[in-house]
C-alpha positions as CSV (number, residue, x, y, z in Angstrom):
1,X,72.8,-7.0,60.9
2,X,72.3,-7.0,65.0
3,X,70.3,-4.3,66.6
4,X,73.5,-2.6,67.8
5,X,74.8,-2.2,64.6
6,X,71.2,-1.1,63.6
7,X,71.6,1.4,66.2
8,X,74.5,2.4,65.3
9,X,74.1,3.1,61.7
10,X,70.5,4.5,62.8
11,X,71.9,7.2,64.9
12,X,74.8,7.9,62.2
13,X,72.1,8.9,59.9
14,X,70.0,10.9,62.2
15,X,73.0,12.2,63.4
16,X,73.9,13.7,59.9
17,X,70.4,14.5,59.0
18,X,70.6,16.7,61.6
19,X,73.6,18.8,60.7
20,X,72.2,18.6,56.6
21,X,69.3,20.0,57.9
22,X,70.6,23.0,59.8
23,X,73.0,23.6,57.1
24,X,69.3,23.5,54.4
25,X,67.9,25.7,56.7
26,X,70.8,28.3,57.0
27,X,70.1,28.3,52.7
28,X,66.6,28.9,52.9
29,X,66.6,31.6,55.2
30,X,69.5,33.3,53.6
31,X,67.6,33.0,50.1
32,X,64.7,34.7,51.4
33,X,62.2,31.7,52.8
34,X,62.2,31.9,56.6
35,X,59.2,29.5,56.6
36,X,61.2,26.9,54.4
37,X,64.2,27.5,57.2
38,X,61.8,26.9,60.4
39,X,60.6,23.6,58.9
40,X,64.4,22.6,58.7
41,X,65.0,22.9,61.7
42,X,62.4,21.7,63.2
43,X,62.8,18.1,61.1
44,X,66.6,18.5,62.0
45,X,65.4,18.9,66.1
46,X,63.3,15.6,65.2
47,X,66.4,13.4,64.2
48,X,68.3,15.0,67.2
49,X,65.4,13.4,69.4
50,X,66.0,10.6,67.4
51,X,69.4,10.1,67.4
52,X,69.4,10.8,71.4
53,X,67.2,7.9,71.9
54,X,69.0,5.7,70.1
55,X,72.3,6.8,71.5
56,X,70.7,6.0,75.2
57,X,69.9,2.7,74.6
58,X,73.3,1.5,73.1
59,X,74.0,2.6,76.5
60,X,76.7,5.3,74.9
61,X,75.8,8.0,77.5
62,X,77.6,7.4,80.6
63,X,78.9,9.4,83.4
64,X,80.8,12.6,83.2
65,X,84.6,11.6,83.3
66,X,83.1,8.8,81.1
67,X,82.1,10.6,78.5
68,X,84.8,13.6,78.4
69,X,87.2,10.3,78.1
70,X,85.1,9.1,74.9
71,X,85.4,13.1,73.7
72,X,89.0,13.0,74.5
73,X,89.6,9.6,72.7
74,X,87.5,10.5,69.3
75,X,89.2,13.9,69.1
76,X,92.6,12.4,69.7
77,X,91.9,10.0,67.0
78,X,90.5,13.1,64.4
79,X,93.6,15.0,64.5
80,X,96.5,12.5,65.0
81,X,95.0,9.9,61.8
82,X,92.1,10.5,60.4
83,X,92.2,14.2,59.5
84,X,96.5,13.8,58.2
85,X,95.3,10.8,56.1
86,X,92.0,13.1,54.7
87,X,94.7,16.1,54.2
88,X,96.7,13.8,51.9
89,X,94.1,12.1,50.2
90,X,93.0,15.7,49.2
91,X,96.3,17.1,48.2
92,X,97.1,14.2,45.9
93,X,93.8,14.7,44.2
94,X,94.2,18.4,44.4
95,X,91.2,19.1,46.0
96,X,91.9,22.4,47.6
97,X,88.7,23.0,49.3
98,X,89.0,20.0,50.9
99,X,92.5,19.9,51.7
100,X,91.1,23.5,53.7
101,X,88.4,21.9,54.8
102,X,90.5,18.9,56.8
103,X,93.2,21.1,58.1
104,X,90.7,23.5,59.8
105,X,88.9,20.8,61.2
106,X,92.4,18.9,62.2
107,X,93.3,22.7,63.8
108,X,90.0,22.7,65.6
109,X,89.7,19.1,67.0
110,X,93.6,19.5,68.3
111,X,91.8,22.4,70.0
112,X,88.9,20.5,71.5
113,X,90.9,17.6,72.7
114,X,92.8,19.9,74.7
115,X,89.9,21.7,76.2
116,X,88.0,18.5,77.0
117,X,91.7,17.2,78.5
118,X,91.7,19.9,80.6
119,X,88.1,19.6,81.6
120,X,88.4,16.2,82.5
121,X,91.6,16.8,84.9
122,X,89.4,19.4,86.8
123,X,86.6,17.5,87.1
124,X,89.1,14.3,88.3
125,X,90.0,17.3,91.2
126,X,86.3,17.1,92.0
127,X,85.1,20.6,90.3
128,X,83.5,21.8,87.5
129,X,85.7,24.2,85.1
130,X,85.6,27.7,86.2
131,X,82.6,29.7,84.6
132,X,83.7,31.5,81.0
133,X,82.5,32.4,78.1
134,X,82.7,30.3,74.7
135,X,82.8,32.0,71.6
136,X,83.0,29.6,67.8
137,X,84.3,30.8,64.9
138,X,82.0,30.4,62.4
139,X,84.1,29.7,59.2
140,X,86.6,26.8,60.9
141,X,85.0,26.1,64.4
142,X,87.7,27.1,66.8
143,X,87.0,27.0,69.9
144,X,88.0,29.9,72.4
145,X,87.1,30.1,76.3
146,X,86.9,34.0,77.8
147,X,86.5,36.4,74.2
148,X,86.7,35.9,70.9
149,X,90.1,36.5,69.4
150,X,90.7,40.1,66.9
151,X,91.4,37.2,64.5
152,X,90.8,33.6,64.4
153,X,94.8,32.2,64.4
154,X,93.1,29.0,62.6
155,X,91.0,30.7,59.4
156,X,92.0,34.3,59.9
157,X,88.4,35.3,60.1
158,X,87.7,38.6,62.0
159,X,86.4,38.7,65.6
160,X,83.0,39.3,64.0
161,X,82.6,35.7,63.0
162,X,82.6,34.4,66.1
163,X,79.5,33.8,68.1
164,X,79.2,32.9,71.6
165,X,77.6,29.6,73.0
């Protein structure tokens, strides 16, 4: 393998460490073991570090525009073909967790590619986007600018889910 494909598959996997780690920490400190949780997230900070440097010197971070283009792009791709096909996949094998799983994420990515769109079209005007709050839903990930909806129209979750970024 090349160094850019090292790279690549190096910050893939610090990448996901990082999120496996959160998601291990958000376990230990709901079992009781606040301790165990702080040293998760402070190995899953460490592979963000990680996974920053490496994206650098691929030479993936680039300027604004750039990378709100590269945002819009891997969204678009999420939600038009490679969430349908997962959705599918999962309700031919009857995986109904999945087939959940994928068309929140399909719901949410729509969402995102639409936000970073419209982010990039102000920036083009030579702004930034007007200042607002962002609130995530915690069970699906939707995305909402200016308050939290009574009810998330993706998962259905209550308001109370959300938290704000």
């Amino acid at each position: 393998m090349s160094t850019k494909e090292n790279l690549q598959e190096a910050f893939a996997g610090e990448s996901q460490a990082n999120r496996k780690y959160l998601a291990f920490a958000d376990k230990a400190e709901a079992d009781g073991f606040p301790q165990i949780a702080r040293l998760f997230r402070a190995a899953a900070a460490a592979e963000t570090v990680h996974a920053h440097a490496h994206l650098r010197v691929m030479g993936e971070i680039k300027s604004v525009a750039e990378n709100l283009q590269a945002a819009i792009d891997g969204e678009g791709l999420e939600f038009k073909t490679m969430y349908p096909a997962f959705v599918a996949q999962a309700e031919k094998e009857g995986n109904k967790g999945a087939v959940m799983s994928f068309k929140n994420a399909l719901a949410v990515e729509q969402i995102h590619y639409g936000l970073y769109t419209d982010a990039l079209n102000v920036l083009n005007s030579g702004k930034d986007m007007p200042e607002a709050k962002i609130f995530v839903c915690r069970v699906c990930g939707n995305t909402v600018l200016n308050g939290a909806p009574d009810k998330c129209p993706i998962c259905h979750s209550p308001k109370e889910k959300f938290f704000e970024v």
